[in-house]
N, C-alpha and C positions, 0 to 999 in steps of 0.2 A: 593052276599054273602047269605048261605043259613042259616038258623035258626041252633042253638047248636043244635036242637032237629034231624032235619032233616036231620044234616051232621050225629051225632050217629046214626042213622037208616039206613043211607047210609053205614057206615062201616059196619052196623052187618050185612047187606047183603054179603056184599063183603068179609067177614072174613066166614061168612056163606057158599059160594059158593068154587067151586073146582076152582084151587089148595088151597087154605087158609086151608080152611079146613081138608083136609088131611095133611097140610105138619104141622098145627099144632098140632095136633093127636101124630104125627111118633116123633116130636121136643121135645113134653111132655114125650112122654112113654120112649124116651132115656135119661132123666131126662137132658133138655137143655131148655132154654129160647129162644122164638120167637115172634119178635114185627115187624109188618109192620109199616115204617119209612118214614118221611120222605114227598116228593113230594105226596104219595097219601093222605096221613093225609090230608094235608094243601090243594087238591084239592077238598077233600071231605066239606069242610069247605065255601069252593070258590064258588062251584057247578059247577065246571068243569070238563069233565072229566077223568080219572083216567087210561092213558094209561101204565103208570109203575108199576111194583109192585115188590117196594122196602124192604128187607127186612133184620132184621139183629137179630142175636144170639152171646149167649156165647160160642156157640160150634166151633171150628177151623175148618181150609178147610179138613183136612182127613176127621172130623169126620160130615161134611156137607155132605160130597160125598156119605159116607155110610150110612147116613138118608135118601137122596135125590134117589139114584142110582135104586131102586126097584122099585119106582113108576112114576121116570121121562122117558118121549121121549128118552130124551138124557139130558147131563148135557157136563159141558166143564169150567175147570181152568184156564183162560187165564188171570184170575185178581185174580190168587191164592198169587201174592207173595204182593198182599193190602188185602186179607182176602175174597175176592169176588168169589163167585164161582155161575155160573150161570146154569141154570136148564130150559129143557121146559117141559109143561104138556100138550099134544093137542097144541089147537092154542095160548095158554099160554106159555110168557116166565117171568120167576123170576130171580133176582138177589139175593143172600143171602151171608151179611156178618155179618164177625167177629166184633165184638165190638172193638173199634179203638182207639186208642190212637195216634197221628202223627202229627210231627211238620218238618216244613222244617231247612235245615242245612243252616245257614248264607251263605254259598257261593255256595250251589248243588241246582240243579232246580230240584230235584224231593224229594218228601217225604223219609221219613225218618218213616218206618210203625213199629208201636207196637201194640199189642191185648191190648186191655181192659180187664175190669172183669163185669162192671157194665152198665147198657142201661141206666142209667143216665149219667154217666161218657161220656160214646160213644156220646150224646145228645149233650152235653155241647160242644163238639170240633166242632161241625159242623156250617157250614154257615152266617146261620140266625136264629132267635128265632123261625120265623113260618115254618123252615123246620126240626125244632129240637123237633118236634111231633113225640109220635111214639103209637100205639096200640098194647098192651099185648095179645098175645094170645096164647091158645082159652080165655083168663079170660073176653076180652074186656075191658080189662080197660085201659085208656088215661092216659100216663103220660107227663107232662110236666114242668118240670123242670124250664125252663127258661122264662116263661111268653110267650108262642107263640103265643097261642089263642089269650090273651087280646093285643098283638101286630099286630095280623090276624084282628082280630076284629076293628081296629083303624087303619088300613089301614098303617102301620106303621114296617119302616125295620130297624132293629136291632142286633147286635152279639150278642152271648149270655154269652162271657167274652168281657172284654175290646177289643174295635176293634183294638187297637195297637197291641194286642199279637196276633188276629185273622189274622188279614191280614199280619202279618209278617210269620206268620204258613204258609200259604197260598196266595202269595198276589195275587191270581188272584180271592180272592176274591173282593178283589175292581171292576173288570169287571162283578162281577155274581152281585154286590151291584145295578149297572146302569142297566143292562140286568132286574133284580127282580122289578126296578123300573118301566120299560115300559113294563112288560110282565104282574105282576101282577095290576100294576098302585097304588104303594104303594109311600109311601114316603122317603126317606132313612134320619134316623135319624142325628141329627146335632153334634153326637158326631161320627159319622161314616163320614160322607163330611167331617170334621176335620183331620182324621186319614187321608184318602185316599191323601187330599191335600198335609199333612205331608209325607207321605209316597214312593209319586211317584219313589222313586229312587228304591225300592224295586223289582217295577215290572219288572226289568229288568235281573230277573234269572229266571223266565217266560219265558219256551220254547214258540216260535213263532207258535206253531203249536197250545201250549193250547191257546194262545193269538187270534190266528184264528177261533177257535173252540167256544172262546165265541163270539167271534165276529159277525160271523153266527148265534148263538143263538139270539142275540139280532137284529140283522136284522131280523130273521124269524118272530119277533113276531107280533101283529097283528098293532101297533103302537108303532112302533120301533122308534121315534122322540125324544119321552122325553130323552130316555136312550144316545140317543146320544148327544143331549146338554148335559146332567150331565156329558157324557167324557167331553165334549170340558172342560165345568164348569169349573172341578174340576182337570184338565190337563192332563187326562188319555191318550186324543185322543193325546196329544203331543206326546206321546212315543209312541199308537199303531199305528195311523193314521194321522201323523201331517198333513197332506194335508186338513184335515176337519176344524181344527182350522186357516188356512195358510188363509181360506177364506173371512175370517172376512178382506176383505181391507178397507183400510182406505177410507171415503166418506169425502172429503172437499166441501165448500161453489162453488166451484170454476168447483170442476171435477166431475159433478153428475153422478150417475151409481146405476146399479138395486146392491143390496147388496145382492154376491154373495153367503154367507153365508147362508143365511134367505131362498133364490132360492133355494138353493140346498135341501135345506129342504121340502121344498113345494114340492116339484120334487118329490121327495123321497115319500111323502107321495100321489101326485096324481099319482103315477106309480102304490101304491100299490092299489090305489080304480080302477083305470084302469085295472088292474090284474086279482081283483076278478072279475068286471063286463063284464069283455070280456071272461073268463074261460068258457067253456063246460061243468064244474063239479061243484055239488054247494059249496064244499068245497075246493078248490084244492089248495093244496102244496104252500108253500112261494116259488117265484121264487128267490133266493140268487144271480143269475147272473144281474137278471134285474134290482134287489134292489141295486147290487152295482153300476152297472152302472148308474141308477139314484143318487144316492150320489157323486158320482165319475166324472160326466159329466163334471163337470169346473173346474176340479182342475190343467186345464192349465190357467186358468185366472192370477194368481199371478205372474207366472214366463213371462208375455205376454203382460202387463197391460201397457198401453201407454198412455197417455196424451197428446194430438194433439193441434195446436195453435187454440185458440178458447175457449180448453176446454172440448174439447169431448174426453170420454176414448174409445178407442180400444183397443181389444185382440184377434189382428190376431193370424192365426195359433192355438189359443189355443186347438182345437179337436184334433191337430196332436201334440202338447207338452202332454195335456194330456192325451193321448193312452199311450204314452212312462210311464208316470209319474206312471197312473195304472197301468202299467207292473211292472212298477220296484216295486212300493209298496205291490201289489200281489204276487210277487215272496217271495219278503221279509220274508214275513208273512204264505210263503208255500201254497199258493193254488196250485190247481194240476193246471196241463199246458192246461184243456180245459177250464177253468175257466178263465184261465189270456188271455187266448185268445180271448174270445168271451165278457167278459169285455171292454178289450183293445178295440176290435174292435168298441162295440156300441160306445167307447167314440169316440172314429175316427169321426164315421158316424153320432151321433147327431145333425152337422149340416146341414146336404146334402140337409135335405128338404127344409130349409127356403132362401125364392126368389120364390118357386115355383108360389106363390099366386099373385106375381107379373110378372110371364111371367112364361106361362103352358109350361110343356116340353113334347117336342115330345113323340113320341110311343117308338123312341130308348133309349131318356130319363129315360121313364118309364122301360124300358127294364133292363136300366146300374143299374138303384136303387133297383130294386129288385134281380138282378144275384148280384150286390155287397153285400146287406145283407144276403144272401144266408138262411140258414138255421134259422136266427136271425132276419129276415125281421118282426114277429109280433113283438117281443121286439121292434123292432124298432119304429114299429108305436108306441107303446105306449109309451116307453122314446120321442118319438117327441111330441106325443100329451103332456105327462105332462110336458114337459118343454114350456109349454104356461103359465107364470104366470103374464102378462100382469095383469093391474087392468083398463086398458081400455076394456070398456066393447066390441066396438065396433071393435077395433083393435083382441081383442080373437076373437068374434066371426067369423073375416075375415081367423084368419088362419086356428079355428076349419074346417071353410065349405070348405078352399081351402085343408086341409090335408083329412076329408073326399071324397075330386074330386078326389084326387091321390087314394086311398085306391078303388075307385069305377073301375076309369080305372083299374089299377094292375088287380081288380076281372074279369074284363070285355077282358083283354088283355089275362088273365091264362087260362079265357074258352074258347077261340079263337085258345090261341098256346101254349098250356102246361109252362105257364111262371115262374111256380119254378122249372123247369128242366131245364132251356136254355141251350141247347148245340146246335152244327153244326150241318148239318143236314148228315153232315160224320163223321164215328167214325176215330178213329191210323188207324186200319185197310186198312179201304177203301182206305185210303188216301195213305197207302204205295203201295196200289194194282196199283190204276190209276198212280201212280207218280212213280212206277218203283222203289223205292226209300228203305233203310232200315231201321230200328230205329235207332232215332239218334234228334240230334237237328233241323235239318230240317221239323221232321214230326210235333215238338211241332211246328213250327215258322208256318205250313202251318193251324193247327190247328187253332191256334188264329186269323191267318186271318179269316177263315171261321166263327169263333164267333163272331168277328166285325162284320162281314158282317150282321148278325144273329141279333145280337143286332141291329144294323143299320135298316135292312129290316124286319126283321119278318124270318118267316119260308121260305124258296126257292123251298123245293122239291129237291129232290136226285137229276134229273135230269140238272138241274139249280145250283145246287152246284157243281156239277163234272164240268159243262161247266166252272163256272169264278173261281174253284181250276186249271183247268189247262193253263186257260190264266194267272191267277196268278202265276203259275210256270212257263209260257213260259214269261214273263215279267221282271222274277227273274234271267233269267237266261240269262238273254241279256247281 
């Protein structure tokens, strides 16, 4: 958090600087109000930085266009009929809206939009107290209506009307409530976890896509954990993701077992320090696929869960129940189709590794696990490594050093025979030349022979591949 003094000097640069500057120039001389709103306030405050520049007036979208139009790149209406109309300046892009008035219909999942008159008014509707900051310009002056500062300041999250009538407005804002908790690491007030608990049924005229959309937000962030207990907490995760709360199984005297729950979470969190510290970039992008599949890895355990005479729980199968399970709850929720796939898939394959450290697998071994991870083989590594949350210290360290042997051979095996491209050492092609043969299903069936073989042996040489493609076709054909 930075000093009152130092976040104000940070805005009057930045109101200072082009676009601001100009666009609040052109806002005045057409006798209209212009305040930047919002996320850059509360960032300037935070001392983080300030990629949006959000911005909003009493002027309507025609008369935005014809402020903007002369001095913008380009501009584009595509959130004209909310008031939004977006504008770029150079490698600047702005959003500018209308002053808002909008509440949701009891039974329509999307707003219900009216203009405002007043940037207090517009204030009051939004969010939370610390995003309902907004700076006057060119005047610089800070208005705050709702207490957001001394709510910023107190690390402290709050509506800035009663959270019943907020989140009935809007009820995704219950998801932005948990998201604001672990992104900015505030606390959400106790009369807000009240409403949300009361409320749950609300959330269900919430399109799945906005519901996805925070959802991603809140994984992207840098300690995406807290947010995600406050859903289970508060029961949000029941309606968006009950697979996360499903986890909590029951532990008896009787049937000990790591508490799947807690695991996943650890997971979750050492995937994302794995993430950073394996990156090439020093800042590089939230991985959403990795993140979920680390959350997601055992959410076959419940439908799987077995208790054996003795005592001991098993959950066979559970990678292959929960591949399925992430499918379907990814669709649910509208992720595109490379997402649910290569999700699905890690959860598949989260097991594949463990046994290795107990008996090394061949060269073809090594071969199967990296053609099978394909393209997703580094997620892999690091969904395996973090799913070591062992508190035996000794027991970690044998699987850490056995998954670094695997990770050495794979390098040692890739600089030998190009082993993230495995294929035959014959393409369709060739294959239909020497075998006489046309397209068709025979050419796939002689194909995969040759890639076994591949996987099996290593590289053969063109010459050594034709030889046992055509004993294999003369074998076939007996």
């Amino acid at each position: 958090m930075q000093s009152v003094a130092q976040a104000v000097e940070r805005l009057r640069h930045l109101a200072a600087a082009e676009p601001l500057a100009t666009l609040a120039q052109r806002f005045e001389a057409a006798g209209h109000e212009l305040a930047l709103v919002g996320g850059p306030v509360r960032d300037a405050f935070l001392g983080r930085p300030v990629n949006d520049l959000d911005l909003t007036t009493d002027a309507h979208p025609d008369d935005i266009i014809r402020i903007v139009r002369p001095v913008a790149t380009a501009h584009w209406d595509i959130g004209r009929e909310f008031g939004t109309i977006g504008a770029q300046f150079g490698d600047e892009t702005v959003e500018i809206t209308t002053y808002r008035s909008d509440a949701y219909d009891p039974e329509s999942r999307k707003p219900v939009v009216a203009f405002g008159d007043t940037l207090e008014g517009d204030l009051t509707r939004r969010d939370f107290t610390m995003n309902a900051m907004a700076l006057r310009l060119p005047s610089l002056t800070l208005v705050d209506p709702t207490g957001g500062l001394d709510d910023l300041l107190a690390g402290r999250l709050r509506t800035p009307i009663e959270p019943e009538r907020s989140f009935s407005d809007d009820p995704l804002r219950m998801m932005r409530a948990v998201r604001f908790a672990a992104q900015l690491g505030a606390e959400v007030d106790e009369a807000a976890l009240t409403a949300i608990r009361g409320m749950l049924d609300r959330l269900s005229i919430v399109s799945a896509e906005r519901a996805r959309d925070e959802l991603v937000k809140l994984l992207s962030t840098d300690a995406p954990r807290r947010g995600l207990e406050l859903m289970v907490d508060t029961g949000l995760a029941a309606i968006v993701l009950p697979e996360l709360p499903a986890l909590r199984l029951e532990v008896d005297e009787h049937a000990h077992h790591k508490d799947v729950y807690e695991h996943s979470l650890t997971v979750l969190d050492q995937a994302i320090d794995l993430e950073r510290s394996r990156s090439t970039v020093p800042e590089p992008e939230a991985d959403v696929v990795l993140r979920l599949a680390a959350l997601l890895h055992d959410i076959g355990k419940p439908a799987t869960k077995k208790v054996e005479a003795g005592g001991a729980v098993t959950f066979h199968h559970h990678d292959l129940v929960g591949a399925k399970l992430a499918r379907k709850r990814l669709t649910a929720l509208r992720f595109d189709r490379d997402t649910i796939k290569q999700v699905s898939r890690l959860v598949e394959l989260h097991l594949r590794f463990f046994g290795y450290s107990d008996a090394k697998w061949t060269d073809s071994g090594v071969r199967r696990y990296v053609r099978d991870a394909d393209a997703l083989l580094e997620r892999l590594h690091i969904l395996t490594r973090a799913d070591v949350t062992t508190r035996n210290a000794r027991k970690a360290a044998r699987l850490h050093g056995a998954y670094q042997e695997l990770e050495d051979r794979i390098a040692q095996l890739s600089e030998q025979e190009e082993l993230a491209a495995i294929r035959p050492d014959l393409d369709g092609e060739r294959i239909m030349q020497l075998l006489g043969i046309r397209p068709g299903p025979l050419v796939g069936e002689a194909y995969r022979f040759l890639l076994e073989t591949r996987l099996d042996e290593g590289p053969l040489g063109d010459e050594e591949a034709e030889r046992r493609l055509r004993e294999w076709y003369a074998g076939r054909s007996v």
